[in-house]
Structure formats: structure tokens, C-alpha cells
Backbone as CSV, one residue per row, in Angstrom:
resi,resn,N_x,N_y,N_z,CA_x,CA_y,CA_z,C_x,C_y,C_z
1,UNK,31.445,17.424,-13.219,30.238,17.874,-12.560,29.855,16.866,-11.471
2,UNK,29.634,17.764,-10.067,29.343,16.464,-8.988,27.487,16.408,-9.230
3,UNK,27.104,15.490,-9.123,25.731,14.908,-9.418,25.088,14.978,-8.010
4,UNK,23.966,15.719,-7.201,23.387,15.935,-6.359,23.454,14.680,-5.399
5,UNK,23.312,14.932,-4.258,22.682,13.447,-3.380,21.505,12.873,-3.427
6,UNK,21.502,11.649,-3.181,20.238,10.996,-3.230,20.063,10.936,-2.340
7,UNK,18.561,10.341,-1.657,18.260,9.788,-0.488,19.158,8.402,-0.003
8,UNK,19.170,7.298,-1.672,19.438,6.160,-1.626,21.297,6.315,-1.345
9,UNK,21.796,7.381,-1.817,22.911,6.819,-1.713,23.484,7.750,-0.463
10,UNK,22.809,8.862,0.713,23.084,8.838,1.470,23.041,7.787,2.791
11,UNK,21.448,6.829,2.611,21.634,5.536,3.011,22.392,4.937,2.875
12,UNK,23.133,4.231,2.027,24.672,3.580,1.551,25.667,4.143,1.801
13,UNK,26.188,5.596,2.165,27.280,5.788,3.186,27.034,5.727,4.386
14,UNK,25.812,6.364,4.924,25.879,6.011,6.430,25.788,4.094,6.816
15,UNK,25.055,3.822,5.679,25.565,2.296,6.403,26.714,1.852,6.227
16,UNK,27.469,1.902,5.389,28.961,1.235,5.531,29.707,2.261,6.051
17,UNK,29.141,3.487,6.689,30.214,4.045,7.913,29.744,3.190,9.121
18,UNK,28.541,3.171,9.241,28.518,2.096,10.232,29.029,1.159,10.380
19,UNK,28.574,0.041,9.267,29.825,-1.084,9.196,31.136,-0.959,9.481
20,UNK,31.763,0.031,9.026,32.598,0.265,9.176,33.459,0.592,10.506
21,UNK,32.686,1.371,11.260,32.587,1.666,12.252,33.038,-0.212,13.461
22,UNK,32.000,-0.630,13.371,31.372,-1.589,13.677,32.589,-3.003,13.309
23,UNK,33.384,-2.807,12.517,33.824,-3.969,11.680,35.122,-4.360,13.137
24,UNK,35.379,-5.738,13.128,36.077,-6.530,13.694,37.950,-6.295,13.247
25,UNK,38.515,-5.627,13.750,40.080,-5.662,13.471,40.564,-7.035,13.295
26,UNK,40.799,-7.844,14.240,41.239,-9.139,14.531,40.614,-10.204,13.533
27,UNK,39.867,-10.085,12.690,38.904,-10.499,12.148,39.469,-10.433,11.043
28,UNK,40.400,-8.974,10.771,40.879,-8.826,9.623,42.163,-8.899,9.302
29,UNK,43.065,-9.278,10.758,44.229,-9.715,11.179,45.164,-8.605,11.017
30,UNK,43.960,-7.059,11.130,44.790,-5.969,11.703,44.793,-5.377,12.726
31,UNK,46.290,-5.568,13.672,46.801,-4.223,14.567,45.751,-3.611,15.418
32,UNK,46.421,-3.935,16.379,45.600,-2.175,17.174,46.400,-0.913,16.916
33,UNK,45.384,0.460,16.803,46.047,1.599,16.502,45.202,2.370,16.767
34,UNK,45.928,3.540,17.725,45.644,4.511,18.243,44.220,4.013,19.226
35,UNK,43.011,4.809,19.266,41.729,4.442,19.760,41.015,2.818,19.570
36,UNK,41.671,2.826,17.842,41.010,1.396,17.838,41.738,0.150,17.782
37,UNK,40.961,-0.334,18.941,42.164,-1.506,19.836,41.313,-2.947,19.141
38,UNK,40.126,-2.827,19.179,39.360,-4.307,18.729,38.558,-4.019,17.596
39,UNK,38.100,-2.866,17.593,36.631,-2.870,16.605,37.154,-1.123,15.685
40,UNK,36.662,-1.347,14.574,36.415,-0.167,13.326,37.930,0.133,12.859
41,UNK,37.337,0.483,11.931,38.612,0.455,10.514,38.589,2.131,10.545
42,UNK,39.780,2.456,9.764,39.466,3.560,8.646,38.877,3.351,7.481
43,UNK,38.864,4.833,7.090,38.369,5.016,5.772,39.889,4.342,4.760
44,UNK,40.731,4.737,5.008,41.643,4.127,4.064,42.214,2.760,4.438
45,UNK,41.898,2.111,5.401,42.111,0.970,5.582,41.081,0.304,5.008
46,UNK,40.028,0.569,4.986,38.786,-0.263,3.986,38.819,-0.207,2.644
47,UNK,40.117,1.258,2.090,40.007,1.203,0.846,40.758,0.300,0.322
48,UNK,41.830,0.267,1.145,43.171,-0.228,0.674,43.050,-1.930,0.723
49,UNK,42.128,-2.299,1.455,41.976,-4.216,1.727,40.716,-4.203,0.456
50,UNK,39.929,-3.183,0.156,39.141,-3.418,-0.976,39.616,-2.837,-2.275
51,UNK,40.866,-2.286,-2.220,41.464,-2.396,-3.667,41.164,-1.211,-4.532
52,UNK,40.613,-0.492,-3.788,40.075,1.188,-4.301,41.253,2.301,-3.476
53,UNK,40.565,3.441,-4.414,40.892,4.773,-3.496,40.777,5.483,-2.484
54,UNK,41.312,6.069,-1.262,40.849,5.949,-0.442,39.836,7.253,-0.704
55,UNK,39.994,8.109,-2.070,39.407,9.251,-2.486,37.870,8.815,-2.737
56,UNK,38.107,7.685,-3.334,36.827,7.430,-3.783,35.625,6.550,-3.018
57,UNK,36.537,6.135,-1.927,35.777,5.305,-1.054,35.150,6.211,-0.078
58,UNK,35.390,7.493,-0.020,35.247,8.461,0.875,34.160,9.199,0.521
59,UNK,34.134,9.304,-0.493,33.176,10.103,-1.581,31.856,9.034,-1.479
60,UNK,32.009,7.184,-1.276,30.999,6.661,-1.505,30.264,7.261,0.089
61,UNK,31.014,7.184,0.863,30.408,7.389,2.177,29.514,8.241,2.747
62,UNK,30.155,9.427,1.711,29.709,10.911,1.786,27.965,11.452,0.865
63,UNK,28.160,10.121,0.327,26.683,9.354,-0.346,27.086,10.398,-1.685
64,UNK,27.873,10.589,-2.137,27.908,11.593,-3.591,27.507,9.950,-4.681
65,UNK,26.902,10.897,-5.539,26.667,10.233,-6.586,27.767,9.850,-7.807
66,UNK,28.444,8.853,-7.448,29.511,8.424,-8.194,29.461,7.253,-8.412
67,UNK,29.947,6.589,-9.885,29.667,5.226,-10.429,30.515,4.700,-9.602
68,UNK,29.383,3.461,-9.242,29.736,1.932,-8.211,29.612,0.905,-9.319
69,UNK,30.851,-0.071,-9.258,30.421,-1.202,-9.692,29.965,-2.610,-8.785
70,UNK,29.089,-3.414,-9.245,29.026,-4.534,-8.453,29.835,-5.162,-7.502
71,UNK,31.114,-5.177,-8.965,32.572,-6.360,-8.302,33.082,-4.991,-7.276
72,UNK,33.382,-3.708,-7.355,33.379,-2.878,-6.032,32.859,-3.182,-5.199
73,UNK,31.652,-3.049,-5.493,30.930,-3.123,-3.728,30.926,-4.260,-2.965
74,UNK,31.067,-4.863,-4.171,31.346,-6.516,-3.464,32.696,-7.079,-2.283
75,UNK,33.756,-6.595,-3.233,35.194,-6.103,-2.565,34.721,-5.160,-1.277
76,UNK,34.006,-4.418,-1.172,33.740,-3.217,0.018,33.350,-4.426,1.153
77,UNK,31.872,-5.257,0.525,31.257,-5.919,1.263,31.713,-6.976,1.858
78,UNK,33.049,-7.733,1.548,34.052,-9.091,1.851,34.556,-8.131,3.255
79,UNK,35.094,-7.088,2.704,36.220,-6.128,3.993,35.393,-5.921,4.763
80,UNK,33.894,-5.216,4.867,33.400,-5.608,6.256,32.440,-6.369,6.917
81,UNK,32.565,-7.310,6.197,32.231,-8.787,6.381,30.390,-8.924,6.204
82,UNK,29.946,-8.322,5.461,28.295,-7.563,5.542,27.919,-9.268,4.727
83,UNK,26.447,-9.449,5.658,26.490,-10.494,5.308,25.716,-10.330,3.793
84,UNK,24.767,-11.928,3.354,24.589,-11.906,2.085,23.208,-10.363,2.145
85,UNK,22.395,-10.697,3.008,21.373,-9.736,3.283,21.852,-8.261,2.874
86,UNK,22.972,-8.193,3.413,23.292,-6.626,3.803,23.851,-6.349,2.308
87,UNK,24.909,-7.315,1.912,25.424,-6.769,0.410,24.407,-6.889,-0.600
88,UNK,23.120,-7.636,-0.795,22.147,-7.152,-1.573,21.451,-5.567,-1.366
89,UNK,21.106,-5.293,-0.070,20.934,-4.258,0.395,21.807,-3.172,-0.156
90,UNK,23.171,-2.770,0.214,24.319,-1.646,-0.174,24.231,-1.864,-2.119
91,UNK,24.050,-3.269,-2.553,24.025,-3.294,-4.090,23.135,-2.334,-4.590
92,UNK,21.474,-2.825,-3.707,20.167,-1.608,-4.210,20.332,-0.656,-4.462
93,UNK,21.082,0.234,-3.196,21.295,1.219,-3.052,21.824,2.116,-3.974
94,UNK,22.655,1.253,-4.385,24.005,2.230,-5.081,23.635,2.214,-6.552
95,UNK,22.405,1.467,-7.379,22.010,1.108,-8.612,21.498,2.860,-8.730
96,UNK,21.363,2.740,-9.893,20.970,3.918,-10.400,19.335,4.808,-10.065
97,UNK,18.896,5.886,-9.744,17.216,6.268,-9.385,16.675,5.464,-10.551
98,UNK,16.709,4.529,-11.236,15.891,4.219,-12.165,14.520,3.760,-11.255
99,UNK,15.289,3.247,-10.248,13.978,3.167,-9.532,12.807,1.850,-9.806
100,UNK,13.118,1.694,-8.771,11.618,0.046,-8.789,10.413,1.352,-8.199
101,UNK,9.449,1.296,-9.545,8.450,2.227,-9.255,7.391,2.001,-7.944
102,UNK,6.803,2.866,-7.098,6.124,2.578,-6.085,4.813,2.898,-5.943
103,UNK,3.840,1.325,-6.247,2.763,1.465,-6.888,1.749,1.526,-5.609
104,UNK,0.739,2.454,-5.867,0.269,3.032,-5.290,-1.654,2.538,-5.033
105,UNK,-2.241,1.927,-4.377,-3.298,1.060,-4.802,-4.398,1.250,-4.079
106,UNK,-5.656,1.740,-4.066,-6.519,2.441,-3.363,-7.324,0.893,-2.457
107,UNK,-7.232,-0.214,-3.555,-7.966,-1.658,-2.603,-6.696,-2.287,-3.485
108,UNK,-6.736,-3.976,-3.190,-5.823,-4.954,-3.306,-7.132,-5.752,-3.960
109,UNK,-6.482,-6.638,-5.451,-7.313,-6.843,-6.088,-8.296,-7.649,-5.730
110,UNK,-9.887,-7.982,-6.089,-10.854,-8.509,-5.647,-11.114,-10.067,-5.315
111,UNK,-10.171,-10.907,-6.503,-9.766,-12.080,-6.238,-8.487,-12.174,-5.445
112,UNK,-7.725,-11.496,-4.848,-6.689,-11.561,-3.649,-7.188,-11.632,-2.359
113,UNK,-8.520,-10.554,-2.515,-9.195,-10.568,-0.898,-9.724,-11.793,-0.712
114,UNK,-10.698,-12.540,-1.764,-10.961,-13.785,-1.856,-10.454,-14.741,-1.249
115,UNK,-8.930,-14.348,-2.028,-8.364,-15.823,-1.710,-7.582,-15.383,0.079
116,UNK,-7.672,-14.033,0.595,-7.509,-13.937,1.979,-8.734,-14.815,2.991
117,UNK,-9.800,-14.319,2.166,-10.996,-14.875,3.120,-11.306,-15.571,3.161
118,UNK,-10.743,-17.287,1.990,-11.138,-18.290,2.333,-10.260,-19.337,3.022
119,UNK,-9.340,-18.265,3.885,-8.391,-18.996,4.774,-8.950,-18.905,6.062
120,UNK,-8.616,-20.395,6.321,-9.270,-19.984,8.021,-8.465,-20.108,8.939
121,UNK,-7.510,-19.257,9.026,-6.389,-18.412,9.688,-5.887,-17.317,9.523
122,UNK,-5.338,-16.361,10.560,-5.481,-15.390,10.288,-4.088,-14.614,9.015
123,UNK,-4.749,-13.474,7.978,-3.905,-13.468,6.787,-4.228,-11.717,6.623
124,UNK,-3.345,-11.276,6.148,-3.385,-9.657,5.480,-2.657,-9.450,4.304
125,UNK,-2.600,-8.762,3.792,-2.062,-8.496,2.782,-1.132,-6.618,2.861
126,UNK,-0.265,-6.628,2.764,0.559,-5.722,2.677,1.108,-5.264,1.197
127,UNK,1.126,-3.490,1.160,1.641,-3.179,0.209,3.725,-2.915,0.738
128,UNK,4.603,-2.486,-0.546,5.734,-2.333,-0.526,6.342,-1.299,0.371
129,UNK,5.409,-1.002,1.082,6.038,0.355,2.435,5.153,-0.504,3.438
130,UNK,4.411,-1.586,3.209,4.282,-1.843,4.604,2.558,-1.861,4.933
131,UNK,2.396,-0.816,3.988,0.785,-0.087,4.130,-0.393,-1.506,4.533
132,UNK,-1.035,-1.949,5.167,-1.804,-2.855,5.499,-2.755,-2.497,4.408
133,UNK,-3.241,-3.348,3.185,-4.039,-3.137,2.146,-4.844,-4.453,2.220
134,UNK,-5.648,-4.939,2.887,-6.741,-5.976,3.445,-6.250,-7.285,3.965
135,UNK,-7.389,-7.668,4.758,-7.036,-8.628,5.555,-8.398,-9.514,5.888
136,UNK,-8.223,-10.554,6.449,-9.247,-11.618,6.789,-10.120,-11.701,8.356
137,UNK,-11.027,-12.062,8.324,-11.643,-12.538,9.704,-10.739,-12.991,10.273
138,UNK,-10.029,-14.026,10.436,-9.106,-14.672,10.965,-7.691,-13.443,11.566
139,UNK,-7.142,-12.604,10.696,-6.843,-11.584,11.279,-6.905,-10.626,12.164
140,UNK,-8.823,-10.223,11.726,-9.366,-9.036,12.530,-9.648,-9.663,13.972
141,UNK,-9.938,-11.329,14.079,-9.645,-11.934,15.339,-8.766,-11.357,15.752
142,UNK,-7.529,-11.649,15.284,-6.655,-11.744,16.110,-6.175,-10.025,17.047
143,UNK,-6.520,-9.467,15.993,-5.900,-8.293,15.956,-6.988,-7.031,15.661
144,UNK,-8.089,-6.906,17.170,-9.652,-6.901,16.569,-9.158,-4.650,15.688
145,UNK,-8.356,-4.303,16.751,-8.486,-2.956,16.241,-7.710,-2.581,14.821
146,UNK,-7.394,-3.174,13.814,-7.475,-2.932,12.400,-8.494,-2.836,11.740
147,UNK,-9.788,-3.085,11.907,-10.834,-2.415,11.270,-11.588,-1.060,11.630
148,UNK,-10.872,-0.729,12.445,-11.145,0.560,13.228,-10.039,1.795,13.071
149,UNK,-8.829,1.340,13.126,-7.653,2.025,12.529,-7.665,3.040,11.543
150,UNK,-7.499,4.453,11.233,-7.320,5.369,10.293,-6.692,4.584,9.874
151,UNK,-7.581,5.219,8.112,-6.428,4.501,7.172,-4.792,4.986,7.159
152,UNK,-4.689,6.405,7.307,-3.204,6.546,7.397,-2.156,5.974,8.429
153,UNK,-3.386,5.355,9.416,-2.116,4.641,10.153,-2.173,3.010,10.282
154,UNK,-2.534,3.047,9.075,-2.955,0.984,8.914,-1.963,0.716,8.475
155,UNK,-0.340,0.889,8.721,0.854,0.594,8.439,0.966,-0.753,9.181
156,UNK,1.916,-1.747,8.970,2.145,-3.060,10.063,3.648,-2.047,10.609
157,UNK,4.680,-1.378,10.061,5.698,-0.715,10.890,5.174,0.111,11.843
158,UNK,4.427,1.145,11.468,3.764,2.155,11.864,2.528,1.431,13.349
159,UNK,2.187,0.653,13.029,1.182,0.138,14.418,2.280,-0.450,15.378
160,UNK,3.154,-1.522,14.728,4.408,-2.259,15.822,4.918,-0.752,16.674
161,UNK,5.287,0.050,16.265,5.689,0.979,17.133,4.794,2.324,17.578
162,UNK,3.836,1.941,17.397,2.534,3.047,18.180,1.561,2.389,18.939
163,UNK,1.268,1.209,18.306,0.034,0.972,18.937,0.444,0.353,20.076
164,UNK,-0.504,0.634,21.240,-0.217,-0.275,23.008,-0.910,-1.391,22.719
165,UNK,-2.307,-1.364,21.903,-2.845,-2.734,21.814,-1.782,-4.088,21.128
166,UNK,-1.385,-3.814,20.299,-0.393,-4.402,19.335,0.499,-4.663,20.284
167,UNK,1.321,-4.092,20.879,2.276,-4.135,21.513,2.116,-4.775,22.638
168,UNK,0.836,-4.873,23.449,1.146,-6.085,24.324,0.457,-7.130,23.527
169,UNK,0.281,-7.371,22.626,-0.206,-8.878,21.568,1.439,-9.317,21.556
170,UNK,2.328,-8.572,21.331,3.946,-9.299,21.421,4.467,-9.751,22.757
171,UNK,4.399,-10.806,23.189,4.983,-11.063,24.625,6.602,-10.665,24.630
172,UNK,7.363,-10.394,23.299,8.883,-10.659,23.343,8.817,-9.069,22.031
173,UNK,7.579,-8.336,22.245,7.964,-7.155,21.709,9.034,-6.525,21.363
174,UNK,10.362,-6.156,22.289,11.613,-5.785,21.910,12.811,-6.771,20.568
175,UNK,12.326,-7.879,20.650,12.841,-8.482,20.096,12.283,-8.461,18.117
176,UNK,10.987,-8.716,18.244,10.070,-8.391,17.532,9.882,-7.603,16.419
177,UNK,9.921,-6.376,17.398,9.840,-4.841,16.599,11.907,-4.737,15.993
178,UNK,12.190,-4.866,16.584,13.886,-4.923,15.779,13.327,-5.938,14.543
179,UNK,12.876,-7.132,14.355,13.424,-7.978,13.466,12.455,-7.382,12.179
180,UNK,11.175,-6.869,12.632,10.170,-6.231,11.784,11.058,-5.219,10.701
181,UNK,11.848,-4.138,11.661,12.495,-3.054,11.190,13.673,-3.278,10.013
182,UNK,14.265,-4.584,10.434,15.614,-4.879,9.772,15.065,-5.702,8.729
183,UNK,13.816,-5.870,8.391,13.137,-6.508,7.591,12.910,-5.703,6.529
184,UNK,11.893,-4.660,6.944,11.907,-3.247,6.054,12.589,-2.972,5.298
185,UNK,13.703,-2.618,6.290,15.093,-1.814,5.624,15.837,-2.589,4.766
186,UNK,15.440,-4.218,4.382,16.026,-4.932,3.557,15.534,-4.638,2.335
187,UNK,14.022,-4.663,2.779,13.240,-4.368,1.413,12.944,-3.266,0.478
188,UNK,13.106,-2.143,1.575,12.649,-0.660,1.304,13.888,0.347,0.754
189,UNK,15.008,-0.549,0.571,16.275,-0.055,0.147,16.369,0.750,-0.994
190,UNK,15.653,0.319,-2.135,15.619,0.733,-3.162,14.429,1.554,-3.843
191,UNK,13.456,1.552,-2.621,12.532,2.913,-2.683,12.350,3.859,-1.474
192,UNK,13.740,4.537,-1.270,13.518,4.911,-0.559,12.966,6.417,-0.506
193,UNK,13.625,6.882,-1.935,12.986,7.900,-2.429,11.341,7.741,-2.559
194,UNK,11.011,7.156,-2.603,9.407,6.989,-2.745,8.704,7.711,-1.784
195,UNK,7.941,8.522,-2.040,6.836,8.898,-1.199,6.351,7.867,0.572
196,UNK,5.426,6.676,-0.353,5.520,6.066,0.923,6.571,5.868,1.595
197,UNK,7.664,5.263,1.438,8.479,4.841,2.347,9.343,5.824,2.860
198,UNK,9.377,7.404,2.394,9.702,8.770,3.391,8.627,8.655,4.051
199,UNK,7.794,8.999,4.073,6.697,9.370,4.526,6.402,8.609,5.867
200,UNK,6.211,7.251,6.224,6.576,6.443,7.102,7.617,6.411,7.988
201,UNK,8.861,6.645,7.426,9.672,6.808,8.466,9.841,7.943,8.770
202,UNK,9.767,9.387,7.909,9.547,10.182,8.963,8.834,10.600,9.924
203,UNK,7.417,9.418,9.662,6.556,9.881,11.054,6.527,9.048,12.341
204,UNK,7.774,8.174,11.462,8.103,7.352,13.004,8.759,7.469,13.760
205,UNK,9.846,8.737,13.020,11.618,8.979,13.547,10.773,10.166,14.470
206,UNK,9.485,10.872,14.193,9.394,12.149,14.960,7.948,11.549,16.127
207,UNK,7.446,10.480,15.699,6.733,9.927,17.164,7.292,8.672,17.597
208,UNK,7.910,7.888,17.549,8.617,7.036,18.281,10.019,6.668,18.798
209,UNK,9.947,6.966,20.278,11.731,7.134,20.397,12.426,5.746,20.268
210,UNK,11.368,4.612,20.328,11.953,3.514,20.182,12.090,3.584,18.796
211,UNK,11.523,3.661,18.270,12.128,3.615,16.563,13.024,4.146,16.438
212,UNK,13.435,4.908,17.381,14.644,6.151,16.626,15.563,5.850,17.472
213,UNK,15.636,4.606,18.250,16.840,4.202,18.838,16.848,2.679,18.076
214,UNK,16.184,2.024,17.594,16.203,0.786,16.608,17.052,1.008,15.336
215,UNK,16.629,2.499,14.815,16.976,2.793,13.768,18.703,2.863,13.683
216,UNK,18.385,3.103,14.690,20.496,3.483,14.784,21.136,2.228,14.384
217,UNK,20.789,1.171,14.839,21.124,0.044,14.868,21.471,-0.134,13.303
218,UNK,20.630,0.153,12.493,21.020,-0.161,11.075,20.832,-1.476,10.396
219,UNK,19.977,-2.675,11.288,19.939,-3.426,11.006,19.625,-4.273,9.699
220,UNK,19.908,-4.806,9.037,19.225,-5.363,7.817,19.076,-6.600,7.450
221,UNK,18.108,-7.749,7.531,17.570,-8.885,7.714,16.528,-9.499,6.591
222,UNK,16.765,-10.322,5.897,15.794,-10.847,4.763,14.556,-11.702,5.555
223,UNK,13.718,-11.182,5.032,11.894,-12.115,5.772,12.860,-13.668,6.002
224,UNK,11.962,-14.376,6.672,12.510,-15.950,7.216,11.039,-16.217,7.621
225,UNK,10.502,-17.345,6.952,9.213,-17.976,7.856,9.528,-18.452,9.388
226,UNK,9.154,-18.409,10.176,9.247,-19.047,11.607,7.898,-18.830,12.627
227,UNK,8.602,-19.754,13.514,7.077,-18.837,14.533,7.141,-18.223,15.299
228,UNK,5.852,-17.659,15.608,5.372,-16.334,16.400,4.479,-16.740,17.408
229,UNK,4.874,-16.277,18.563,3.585,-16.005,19.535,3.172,-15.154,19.765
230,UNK,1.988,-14.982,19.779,1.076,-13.711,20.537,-0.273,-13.931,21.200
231,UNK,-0.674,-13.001,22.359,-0.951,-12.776,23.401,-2.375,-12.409,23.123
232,UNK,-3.452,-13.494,23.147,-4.516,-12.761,22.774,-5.641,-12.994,23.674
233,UNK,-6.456,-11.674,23.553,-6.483,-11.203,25.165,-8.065,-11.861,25.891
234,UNK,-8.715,-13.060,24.999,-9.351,-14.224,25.673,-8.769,-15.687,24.993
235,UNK,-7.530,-16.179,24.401,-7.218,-17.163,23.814,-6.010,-17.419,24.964
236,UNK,-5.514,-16.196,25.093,-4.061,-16.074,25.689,-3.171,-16.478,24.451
237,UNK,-1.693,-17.341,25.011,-1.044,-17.136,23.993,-1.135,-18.250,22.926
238,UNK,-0.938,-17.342,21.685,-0.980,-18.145,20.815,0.186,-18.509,19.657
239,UNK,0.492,-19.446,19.508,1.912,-20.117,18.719,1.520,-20.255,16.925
240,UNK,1.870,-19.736,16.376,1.604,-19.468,15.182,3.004,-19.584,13.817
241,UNK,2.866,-20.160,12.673,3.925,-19.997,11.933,3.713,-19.032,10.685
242,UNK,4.751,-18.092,10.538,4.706,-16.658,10.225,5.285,-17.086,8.901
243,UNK,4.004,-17.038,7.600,4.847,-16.919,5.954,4.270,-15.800,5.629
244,UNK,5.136,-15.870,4.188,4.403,-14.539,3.445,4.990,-14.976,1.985
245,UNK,3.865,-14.689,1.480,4.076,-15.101,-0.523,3.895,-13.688,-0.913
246,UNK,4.338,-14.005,-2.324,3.811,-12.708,-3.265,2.951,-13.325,-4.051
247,UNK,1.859,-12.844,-4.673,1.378,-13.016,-6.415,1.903,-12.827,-7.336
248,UNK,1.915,-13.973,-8.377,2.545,-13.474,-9.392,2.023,-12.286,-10.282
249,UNK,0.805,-12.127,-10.021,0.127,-11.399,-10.720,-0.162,-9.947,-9.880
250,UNK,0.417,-9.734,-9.108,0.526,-8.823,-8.205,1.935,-8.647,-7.088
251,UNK,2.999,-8.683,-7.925,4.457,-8.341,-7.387,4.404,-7.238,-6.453
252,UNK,3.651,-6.233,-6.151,3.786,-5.439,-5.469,3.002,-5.566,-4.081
253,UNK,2.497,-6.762,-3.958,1.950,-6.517,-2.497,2.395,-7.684,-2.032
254,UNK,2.409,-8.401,-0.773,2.569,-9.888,-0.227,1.694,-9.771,0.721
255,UNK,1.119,-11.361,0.627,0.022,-11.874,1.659,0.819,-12.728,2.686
256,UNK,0.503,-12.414,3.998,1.252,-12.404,5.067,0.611,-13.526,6.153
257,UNK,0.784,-14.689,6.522,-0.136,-15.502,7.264,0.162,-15.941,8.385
258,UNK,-0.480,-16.444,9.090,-0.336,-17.056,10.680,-0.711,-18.444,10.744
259,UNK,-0.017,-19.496,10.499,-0.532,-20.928,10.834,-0.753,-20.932,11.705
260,UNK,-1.753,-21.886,12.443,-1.551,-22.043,13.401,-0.666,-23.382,14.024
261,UNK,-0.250,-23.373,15.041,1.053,-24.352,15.104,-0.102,-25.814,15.809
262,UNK,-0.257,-27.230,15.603,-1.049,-27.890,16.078,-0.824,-28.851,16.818
């Protein structure tokens, strides 16, 4: 009996057709042949350097629901060289709908906002799709139209690629909005079935063409503290270092901050 498609594991073939696509010949100290002279494999050339079928490697692509093992995907992930980011990512994927449940939270708890507001820099707090679930003075400085924002569109993905205000606060916007996205897609791997995180990208794939040319890209990138500048519009620019924690007592959201750099 073939077992329906998932969302998650049609994500996991189209990305390692991409990869695939994408992967370095010379790299792998194979041949040119036919069309491909420098770059992309076959399907049975990826099976055959990862030690599988080329039946079954075909089937992963095709996103059917068929048992993956770790040490597989791992073997998949060496052949096209996916870095550590990306093979945690294709691992999510391919785990079973058991599903990391996607909790759903009307406010962010009362001692979290607290401890947002007695920072005096600017801080928010984000749920697991992204959803902007409170934030600080120091924030609404920075970034005065989030208290004004419909709640359905108090997303941090969802504003990077709609809002014009937001968007000139990024002096290096293009750069920006990619690393935001490949950030997501690191995290959002394994709910993707979830309500929120459909829900979001399909209203980004059908109002933003830049999203829907980012998206192609496929990128996938683990958070990294560093800094940020942005453009604020009586400070001018401002140099800031970009963390983000979780609670232990609240795994499902992370508080997101802006040092300022001194």
C-alpha cells in the first residue's frame, strides 16, 4: 500500500532535486555527460555514490511516503554535499507526521512581556511561524508601525516582504530578506503541515513576487547572532547586534533582541 503525500515529504524531494540539480560534478570527481558538463547529477548517479536504489531514491524525490533511515539520508546528504544546516533540515522532514505540535497562543506569557520591557533596547518576541507575539518600547521605537499593524499581518516574514516601511529600515534589504527566509525554512521544516506555517507562506507565494523568487532558491540557514543595521528615519543608521534566546519555560516562542553596538 503506497501511503499518501505529505506536505513535509514533498518538501524533501523538491529539495534534494534541487540539490541535486545544483550539486558540483568535479567535486565528485565525475565526468562530463551529455548536458551536464560542470553542475547536477542524476537520479541514479546520487543513488549509486549513496549506496541505495535508484528505485527508491526516486520515490524519495517524488516525496512518497516511504521509510528513510538517518544513516540513508545521511549517505544522500555527504553525495550532495548539503551542509550541517541543510542535513538537519532533509532529517526533519523525512521523520514521521508525529509532528512537533504547533502551539497556538492568543498573548505570550505575562512575566515574558516583563522581562521584554525591562530591556532598554529594542526586543520582541516571536511565535514558531514567525507570528510577532509582543514586543518592547525599545522595539516600537524602532519600528514605530507594529502597534498599528493587523494582527494577521504582525508576522516578522510576512512584514520583511510587504511592508515599504520595514523595507526601507533595511539599507541591504535584498540581502536581508534572503537570510530571514533561509532561516525560516530551517526552522519551519518540521511544521510544515501546520496551519500557521501554510498559511503564511501561502499568502506570501500569492502577494509577493519577491518571495516567490527567494523561495526558489531553497535556501536553508541556522539563526547566527551578528549585526544589523537599520535606517531609522530621525536616528538614521543604526548598528545593532541581532540575538535571540528561547525560554525554558516557554520552548515555543523566542525573544529576539537588538544590542546596541557602542
Amino acid at each position: 500500500m503506497i501511503r499518501p503525500r505529505t506536505p513535509r515529504r514533498e518538501e524533501l524531494g523538491a529539495f534534494l532535486a534541487d540539490r541535486r540539480r545544483a550539486a558540483r560534478r568535479t567535486a565528485l570527481g565525475l565526468p562530463p555527460t551529455g548536458r551536464r558538463v560542470h553542475t547536477g547529477l542524476s537520479r541514479e548517479e546520487v543513488a549509486t555514490l549513496a549506496g541505495v536504489s535508484a528505485s527508491w531514491y526516486t520515490w524519495l524525490e517524488q516525496g512518497r511516503d516511504i521509510n528513510v533511515s538517518r544513516q540513508v539520508l545521511s549517505a544522500v546528504a555527504r553525495v550532495l554535499r548539503l551542509t550541517s544546516a541543510e542535513t538537519d533540515y532533509v532529517i526533519g522532514l523525512a521523520e514521521r507526521e508525529a509532528a512537533v505540535p504547533e502551539i497556538r497562543r492568543e498573548a505570550i506569557p505575562e512575566h515574558l512581556q516583563r522581562l521584554v520591557d525591562a530591556l532598554d533596547f529594542p526586543a520582541f518576541v516571536v511565535a514558531t511561524d514567525w507570528a510577532i507575539a509582543g514586543w518592547n518600547a525599545g522595539y516600537e521605537w524602532l519600528y514605530p508601525r507594529i502597534a498599528t499593524v493587523e494582527v494577521t499581518d504582525r508576522n516578522l516574514l510576512w512584514l520583511v516582504y510587504t511592508d515599504p516601511e520595514l523595507r526601507e529600515m533595511l539599507p541591504d534589504w535584498e540581502r536581508e530578506s534572503r537570510r530571514f527566509l533561509a532561516e525560516f525554512r530551517a526552522e519551519s521544516g518540521v511544521r510544515l503541515a501546520g496551519p500557521g506555517h501554510r498559511a503564511i507562506v501561502d499568502r506570501l507565494m500569492a502577494a509577493s513576487a519577491d518571495f516567490r523568487l527567494h523561495s526558489a532558491d531553497m535556501a536553508v540557514e541556522r539563526f547566527a547572532s551578528r549585526r544589523r543595521v537599520f535606517r531609522h528615519r530621525e536616528e538614521g543608521l543604526l548598528e545593532f547586534e541581532h540575538h535571540r534566546l528561547v525560554p525554558s519555560d516557554a520552548v515555543d516562542l523566542h525573544v529576539v533582541m537588538y544590542v546596541p553596538v557602542r
